[in-house]
C-alpha positions, 0 to 999 in steps of 0.5 A, spaced: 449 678 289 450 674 295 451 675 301 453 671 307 454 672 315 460 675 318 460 672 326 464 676 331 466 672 337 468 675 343 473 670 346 478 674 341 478 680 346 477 681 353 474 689 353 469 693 351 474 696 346 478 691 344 472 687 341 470 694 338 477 694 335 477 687 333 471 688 329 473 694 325 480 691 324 476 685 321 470 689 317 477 693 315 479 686 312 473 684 309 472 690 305 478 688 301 476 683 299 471 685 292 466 686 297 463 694 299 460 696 305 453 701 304 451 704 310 443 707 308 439 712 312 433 708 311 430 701 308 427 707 302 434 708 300 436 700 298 433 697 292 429 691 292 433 685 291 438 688 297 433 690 302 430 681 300 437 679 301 439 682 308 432 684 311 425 681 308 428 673 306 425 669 311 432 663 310 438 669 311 434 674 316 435 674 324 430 677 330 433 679 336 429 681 342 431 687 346 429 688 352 431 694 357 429 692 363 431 700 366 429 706 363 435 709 366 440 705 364 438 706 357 440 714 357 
């Protein structure tokens, strides 16, 4: 199984939920296409080869800091 990146850009929409619809709408058309979207409440629940491919393998994963700058803003 192979799998590739999907990338969202934002220019296609101006507002918060705009971009939200946008990307559903185009999970929605992804999906069609002979591939299955799995939601897994933990890491526990993937097996080997898909926790590899989309979490651990050093070529296809990415890290993204974040940072919350104020406590507050977080709740």
């Amino acid at each position: 199984m192979e799998f590739s990146h999907i990338s969202f850009s934002s220019k296609y929409a101006k507002c918060s939920k705009c971009k939200l619809n946008f990307l559903v709408d185009n999970i929605i058309e992804f999906s069609k296409k002979d591939m299955t979207l799995q939601r897994f409440k933990g890491l526990g629940e993937m097996n080997t080869d898909q926790l590899w491919d989309t979490t651990l393998n050093p070529d296809t994963r990415t890290f993204l800091k974040i940072k919350i700058s104020d406590c507050e803003a977080a709740d």
